[in-house]
C-alpha positions as CSV (number, residue, x, y, z in Angstrom):
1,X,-6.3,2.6,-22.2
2,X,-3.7,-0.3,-22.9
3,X,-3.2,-2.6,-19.8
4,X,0.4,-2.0,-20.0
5,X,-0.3,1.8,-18.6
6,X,-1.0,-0.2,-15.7
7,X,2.1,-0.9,-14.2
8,X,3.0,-3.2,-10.9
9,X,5.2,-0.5,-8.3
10,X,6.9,-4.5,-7.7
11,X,5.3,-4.8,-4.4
12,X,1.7,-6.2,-5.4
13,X,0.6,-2.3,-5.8
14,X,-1.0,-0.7,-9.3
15,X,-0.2,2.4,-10.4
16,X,-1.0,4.5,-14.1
17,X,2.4,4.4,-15.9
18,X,4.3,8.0,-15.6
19,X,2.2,9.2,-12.4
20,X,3.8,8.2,-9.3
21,X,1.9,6.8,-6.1
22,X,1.9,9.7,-2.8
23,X,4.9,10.0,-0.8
24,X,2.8,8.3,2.2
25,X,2.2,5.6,0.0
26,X,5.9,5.0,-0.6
27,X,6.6,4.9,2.9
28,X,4.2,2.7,3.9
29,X,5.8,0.0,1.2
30,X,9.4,0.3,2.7
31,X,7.6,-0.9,5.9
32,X,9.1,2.7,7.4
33,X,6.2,3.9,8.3
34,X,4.4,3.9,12.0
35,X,0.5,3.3,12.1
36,X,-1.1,5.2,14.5
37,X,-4.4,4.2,15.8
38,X,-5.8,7.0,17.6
39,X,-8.8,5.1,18.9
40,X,-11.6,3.6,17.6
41,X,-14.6,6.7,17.9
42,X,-15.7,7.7,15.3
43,X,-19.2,9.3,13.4
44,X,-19.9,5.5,12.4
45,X,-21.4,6.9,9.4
46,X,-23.8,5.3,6.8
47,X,-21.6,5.3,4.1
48,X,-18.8,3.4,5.7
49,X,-19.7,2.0,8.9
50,X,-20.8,-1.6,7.6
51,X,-17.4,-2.8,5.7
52,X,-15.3,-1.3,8.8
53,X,-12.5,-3.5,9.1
54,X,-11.9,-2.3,12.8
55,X,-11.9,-4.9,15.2
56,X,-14.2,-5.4,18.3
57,X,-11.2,-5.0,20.4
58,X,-10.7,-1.4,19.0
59,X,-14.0,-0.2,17.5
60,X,-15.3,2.4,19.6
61,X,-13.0,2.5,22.4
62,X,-10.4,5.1,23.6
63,X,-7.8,2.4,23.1
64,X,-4.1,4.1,21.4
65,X,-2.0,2.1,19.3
66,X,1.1,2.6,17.6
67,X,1.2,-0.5,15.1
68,X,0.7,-3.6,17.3
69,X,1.3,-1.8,20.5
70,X,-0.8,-0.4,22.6
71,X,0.6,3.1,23.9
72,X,-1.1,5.7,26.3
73,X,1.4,9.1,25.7
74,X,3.0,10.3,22.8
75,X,6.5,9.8,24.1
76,X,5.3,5.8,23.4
77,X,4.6,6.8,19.9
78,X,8.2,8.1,19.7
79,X,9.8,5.1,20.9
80,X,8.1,2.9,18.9
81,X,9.0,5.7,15.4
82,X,12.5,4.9,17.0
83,X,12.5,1.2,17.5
84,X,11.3,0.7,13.8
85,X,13.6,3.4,12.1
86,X,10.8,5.1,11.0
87,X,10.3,7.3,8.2
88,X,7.6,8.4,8.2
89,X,3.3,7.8,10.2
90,X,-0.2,7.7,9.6
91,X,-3.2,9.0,11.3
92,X,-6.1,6.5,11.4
93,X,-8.8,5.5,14.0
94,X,-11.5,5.5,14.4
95,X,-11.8,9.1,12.7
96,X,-8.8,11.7,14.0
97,X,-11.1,14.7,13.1
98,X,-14.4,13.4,14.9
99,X,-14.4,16.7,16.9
100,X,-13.5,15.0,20.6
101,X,-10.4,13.7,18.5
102,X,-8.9,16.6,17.0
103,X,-6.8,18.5,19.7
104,X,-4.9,14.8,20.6
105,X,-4.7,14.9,16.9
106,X,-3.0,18.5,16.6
107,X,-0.8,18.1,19.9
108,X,0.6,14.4,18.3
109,X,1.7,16.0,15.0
110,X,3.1,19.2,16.3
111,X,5.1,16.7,19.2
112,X,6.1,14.0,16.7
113,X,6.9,16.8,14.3
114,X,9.2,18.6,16.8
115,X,11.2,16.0,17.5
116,X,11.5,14.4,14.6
117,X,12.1,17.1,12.0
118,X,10.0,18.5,9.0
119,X,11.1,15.8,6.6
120,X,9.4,13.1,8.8
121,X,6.2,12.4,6.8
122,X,3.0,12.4,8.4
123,X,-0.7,11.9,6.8
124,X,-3.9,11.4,7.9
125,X,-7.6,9.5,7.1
126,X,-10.8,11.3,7.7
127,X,-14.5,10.5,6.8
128,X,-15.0,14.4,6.1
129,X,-17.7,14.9,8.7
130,X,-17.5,17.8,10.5
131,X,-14.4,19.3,8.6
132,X,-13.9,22.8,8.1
133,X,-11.3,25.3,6.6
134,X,-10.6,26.3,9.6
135,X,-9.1,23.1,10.8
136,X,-7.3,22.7,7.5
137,X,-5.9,25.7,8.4
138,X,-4.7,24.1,12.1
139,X,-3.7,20.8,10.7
140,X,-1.7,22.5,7.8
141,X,0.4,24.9,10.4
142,X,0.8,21.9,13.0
143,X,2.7,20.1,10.3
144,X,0.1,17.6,8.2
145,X,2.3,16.5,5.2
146,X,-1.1,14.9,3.2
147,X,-4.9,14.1,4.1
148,X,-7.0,11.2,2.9
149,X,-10.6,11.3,2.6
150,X,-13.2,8.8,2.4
151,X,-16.3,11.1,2.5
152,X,-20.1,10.5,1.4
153,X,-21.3,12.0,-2.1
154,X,-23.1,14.7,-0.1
155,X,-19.7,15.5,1.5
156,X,-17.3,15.6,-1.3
157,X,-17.1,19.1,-0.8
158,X,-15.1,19.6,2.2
159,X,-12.3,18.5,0.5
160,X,-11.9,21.8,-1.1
161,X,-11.2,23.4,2.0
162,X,-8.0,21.5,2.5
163,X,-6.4,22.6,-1.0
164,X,-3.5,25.3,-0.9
165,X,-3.1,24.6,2.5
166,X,0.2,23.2,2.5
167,X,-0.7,20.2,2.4
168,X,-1.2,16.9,-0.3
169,X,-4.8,16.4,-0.5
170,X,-6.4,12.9,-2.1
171,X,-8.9,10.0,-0.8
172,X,-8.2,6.7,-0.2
173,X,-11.6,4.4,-0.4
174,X,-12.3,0.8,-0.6
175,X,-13.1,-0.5,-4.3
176,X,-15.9,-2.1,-3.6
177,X,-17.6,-4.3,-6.7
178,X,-20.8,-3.4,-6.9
179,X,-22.4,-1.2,-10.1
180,X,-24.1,1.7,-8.1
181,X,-20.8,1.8,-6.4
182,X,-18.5,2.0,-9.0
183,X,-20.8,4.6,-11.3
184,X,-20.4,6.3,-8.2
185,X,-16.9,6.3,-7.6
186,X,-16.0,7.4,-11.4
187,X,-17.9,10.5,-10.6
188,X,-16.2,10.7,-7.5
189,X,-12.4,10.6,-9.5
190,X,-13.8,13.2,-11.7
191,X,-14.3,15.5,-9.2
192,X,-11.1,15.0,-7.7
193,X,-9.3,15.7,-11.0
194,X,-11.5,19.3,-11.6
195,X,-10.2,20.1,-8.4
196,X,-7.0,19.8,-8.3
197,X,-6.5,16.8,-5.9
198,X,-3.6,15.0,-6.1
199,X,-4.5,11.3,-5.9
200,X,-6.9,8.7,-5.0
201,X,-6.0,5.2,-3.8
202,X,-8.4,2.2,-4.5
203,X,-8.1,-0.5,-1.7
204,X,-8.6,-3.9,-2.5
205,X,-12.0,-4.8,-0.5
206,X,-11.4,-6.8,2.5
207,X,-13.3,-9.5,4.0
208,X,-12.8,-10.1,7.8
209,X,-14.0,-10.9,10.8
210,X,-15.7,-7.8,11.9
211,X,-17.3,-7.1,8.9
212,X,-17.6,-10.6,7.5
213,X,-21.9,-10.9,8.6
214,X,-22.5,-7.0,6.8
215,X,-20.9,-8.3,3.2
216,X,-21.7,-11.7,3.5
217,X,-25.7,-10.4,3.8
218,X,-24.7,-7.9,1.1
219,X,-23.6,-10.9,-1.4
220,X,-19.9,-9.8,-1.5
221,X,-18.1,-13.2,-1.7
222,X,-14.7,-14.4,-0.3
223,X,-12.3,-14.7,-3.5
224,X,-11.1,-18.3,-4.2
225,X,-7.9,-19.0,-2.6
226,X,-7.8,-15.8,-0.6
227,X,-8.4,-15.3,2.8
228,X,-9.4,-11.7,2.8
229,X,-9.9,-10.6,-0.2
230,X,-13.6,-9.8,-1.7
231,X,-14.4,-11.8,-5.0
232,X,-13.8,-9.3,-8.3
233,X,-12.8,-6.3,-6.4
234,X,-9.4,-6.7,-7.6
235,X,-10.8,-7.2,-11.6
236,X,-13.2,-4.3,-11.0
237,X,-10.5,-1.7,-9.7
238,X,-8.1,-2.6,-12.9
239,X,-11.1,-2.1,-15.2
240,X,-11.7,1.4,-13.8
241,X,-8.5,2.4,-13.9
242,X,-8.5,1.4,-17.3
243,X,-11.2,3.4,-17.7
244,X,-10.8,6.7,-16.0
245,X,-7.0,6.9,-17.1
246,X,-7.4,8.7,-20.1
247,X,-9.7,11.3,-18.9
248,X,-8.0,12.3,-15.9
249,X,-4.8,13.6,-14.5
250,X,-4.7,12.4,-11.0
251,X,-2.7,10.1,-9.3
252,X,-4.7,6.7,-9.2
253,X,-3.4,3.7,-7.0
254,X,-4.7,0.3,-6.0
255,X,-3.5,-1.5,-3.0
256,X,-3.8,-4.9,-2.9
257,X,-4.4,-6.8,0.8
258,X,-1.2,-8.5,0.0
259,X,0.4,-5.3,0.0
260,X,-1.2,-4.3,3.3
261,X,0.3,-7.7,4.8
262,X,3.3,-8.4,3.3
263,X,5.0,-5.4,2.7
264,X,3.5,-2.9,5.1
265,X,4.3,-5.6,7.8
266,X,7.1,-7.9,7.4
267,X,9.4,-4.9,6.0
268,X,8.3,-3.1,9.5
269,X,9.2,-6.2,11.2
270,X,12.5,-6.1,9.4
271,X,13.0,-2.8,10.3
272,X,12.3,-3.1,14.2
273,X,14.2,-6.2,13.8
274,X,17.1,-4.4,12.9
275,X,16.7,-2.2,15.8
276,X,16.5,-4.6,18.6
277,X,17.8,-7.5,17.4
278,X,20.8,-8.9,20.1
279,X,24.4,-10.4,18.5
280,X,23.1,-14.1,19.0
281,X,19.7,-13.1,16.8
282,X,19.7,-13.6,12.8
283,X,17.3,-11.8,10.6
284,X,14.6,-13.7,8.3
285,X,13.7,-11.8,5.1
286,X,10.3,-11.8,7.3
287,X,12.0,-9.6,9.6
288,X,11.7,-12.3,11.9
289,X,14.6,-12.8,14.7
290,X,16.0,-16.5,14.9
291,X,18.3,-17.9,17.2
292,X,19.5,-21.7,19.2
293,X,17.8,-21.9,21.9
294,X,18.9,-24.5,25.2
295,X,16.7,-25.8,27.5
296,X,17.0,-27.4,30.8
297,X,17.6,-26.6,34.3
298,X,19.2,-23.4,35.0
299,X,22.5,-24.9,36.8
300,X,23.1,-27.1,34.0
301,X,22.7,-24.2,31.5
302,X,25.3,-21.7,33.4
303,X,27.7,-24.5,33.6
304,X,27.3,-25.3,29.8
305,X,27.6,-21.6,28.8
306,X,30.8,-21.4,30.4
307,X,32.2,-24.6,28.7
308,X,30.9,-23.2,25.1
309,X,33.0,-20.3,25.9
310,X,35.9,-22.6,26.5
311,X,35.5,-24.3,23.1
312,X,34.5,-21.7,20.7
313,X,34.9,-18.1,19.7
314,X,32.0,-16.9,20.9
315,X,32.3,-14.2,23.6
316,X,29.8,-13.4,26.0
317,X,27.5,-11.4,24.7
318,X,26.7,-13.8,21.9
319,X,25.4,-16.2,24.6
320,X,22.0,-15.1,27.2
321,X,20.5,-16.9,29.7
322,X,16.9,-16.1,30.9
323,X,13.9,-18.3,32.3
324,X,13.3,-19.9,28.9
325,X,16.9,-21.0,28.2
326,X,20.3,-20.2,26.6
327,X,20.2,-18.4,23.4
328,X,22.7,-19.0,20.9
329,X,23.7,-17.7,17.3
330,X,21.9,-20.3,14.8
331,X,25.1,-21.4,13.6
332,X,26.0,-23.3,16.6
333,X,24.0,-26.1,15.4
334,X,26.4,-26.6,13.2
335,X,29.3,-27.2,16.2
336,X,29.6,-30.7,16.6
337,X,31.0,-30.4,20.2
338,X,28.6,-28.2,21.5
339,X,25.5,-30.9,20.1
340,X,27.8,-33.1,22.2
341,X,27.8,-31.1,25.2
342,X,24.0,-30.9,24.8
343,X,23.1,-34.0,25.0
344,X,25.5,-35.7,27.4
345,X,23.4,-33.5,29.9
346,X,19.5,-34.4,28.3
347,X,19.4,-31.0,27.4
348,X,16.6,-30.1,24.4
349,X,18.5,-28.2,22.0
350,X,16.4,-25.9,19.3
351,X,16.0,-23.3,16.2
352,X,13.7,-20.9,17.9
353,X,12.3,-17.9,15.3
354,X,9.7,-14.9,17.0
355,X,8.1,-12.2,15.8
356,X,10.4,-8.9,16.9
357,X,9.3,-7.6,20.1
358,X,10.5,-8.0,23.5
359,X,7.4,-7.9,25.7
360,X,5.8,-10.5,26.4
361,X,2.1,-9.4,25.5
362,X,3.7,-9.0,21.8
363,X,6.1,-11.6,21.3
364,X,4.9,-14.7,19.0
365,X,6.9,-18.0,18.8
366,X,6.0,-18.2,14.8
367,X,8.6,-21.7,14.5
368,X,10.1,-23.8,17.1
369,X,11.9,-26.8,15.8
370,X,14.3,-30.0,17.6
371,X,17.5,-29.6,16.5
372,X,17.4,-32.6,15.0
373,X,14.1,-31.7,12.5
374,X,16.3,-28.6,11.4
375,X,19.3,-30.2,10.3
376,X,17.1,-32.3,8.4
377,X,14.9,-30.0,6.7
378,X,18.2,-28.6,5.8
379,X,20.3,-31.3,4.9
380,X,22.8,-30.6,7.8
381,X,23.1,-34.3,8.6
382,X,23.9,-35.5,4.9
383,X,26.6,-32.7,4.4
384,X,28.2,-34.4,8.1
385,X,28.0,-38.0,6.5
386,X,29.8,-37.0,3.5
């Protein structure tokens, strides 16, 4: 096929021209969707163990999280669908089907999809191991919108137990680029197609720190520039796509790891951002919260708030005082009298910008700079001289 039945979904994603990307898919790039990491046990089997991205913090352990959180109860997994104005949640570990997993599995679903109603998307990864019709059957009637496999070639199989169940059926595997591999994975496309499968999504192959010593002695290298992403992975995925387009019906879509970080991420960010952000907080198009920040000793800060209250229109929710100083709307810096204020008391006056959480365990100071340094960098102080 022409390259141009490749098209760009606009957020570093690759689809075929004309045949859509799954609806968990176009969840997960508005950043609306909730990541739910059962826990990290799993089969570890052959076929995927060695490029497992997991980390050592995770793999293995009955550790829950719900994107960066770590949860114990599945009311936690509703807050957290709540605090990012989520659409929609995955199912990942870890394996959610490795038999010790699969009645949390069934009892989250049915709990998530009670209370947030049938439209609320949910899908699920599974290796394949151990997977039967009869728990197609379960996950179907306990409300699984769409299942992803990423089985071995002598477990392709199972994935016919899960059709005209209800529920979208595809696989979502790593494109890894290597020749056995890829032979392998045209095969594996075919039968997806004969089937009746709705799609497959490639990943771009990621290089990290948990699996970095496996690849490395496997001669996958590190693609210039990149600081994840395995050298011709990305090539080899638009080649086969390429290839297998005209001989297929299926649904295929490569994800690129700047898809994973950018747009999976920051547009969650924005979204929780949204959610919690206070009146004196501004939104980056990160989804980062910014706001002034005052620092000194507490007396001197409760007086000063009450003179910026004098002097400005601010009320009193747009100022907060806690033990690391008054918060302010960023636009303050641009109040002449309050900088006055400021420093006739030796206060430090700043631009603070966090990631958007409120505990402590999960909050990240991403940019702190001087007052001073800001206006610069933005030309405040030239637009005051002329």
């Amino acid at each position: 096929m022409r390259k141009k039945r490749i098209v760009d979904s606009g957020k570093d994603t690759f689809l075929i021209k004309g045949r859509g990307i799954p609806k968990g898919c176009q969840i997960c790039l508005k950043g609306a969707k909730t990541v739910l990491f059962l826990n990290g046990l799993c089969q570890n089997p052959d076929h995927c163990y060695w490029y497992c991205p997991i980390s050592e913090e995770r793999k293995n352990k009955s550790l829950m999280f719900a994107n960066e959180i770590q949860i114990t109860t599945k009311e936690e997994i509703l807050d957290e669908i709540n605090n990012t104005d989520a659409l929609g949640m995955s199912i990942t570990g870890g394996d959610p089907l490795f038999p010790p997993n699969i009645e949390s599995t069934l009892e989250i679903i049915r709990f998530i999809k009670n209370k947030m109603g049938k439209k609320f998307h949910i899908h699920l990864y599974s290796n394949g191991i151990n997977f039967n019709e009869n728990l197609a059957v379960n996950l179907a009637k306990s409300g699984l919108d769409e299942i992803r496999f990423n089985p071995s070639r002598s477990n392709w199989n199972v994935i016919n137990l899960s059709l005209k169940k209800g529920m979208r059926v595809g696989a979502e595997v790593p494109l890894i680029p290597q020749k056995k591999y890829l032979n392998e994975l045209e095969q594996f496309i075919m039968f997806l197609d004969k089937i009746g499968a709705d799609f497959i999504n490639l990943n771009e192959f990621e290089y990290c720190v948990s699996n970095s010593t496996h690849l490395k002695d496997r001669g996958y290298e590190l693609k210039n520039g990149t600081i994840a992403s395995v050298k011709n992975s990305k090539e080899m995925a638009f080649e086969l796509i390429e290839r297998m387009a005209p001989n297929v019906s299926i649904k295929i879509h490569f994800c690129t790891i700047i898809a994973k970080d950018y747009w999976q991420l920051s547009k969650r960010y924005y979204r929780r951002a949204k959610v919690i952000r206070k009146s004196y907080e501004s939104i980056s198009p990160e989804g980062l919260l910014i706001y002034s920040q005052i620092e000194g000793p507490i007396d001197h800060l409760k007086e000063l708030k009450g003179e910026i209250l004098k002097i400005t229109n601010l009320k009193p929710n747009h100022l907060e005082i806690d033990n690391e100083g008054l918060k302010l709307p960023v636009n303050t810096v641009l109040n002449d009298d309050i900088i006055q204020l400021v420093n006739n008391r030796g206060l430090k006056f700043y631009i603070q910008e966090i990631t958007p959480f409120r505990e402590e365990k999960y909050k990240q100071i991403t940019e702190k700079s001087p007052i001073d340094v800001f206006q610069e960098e933005f030309g405040l102080n030239e637009d005051r001289k002329s």
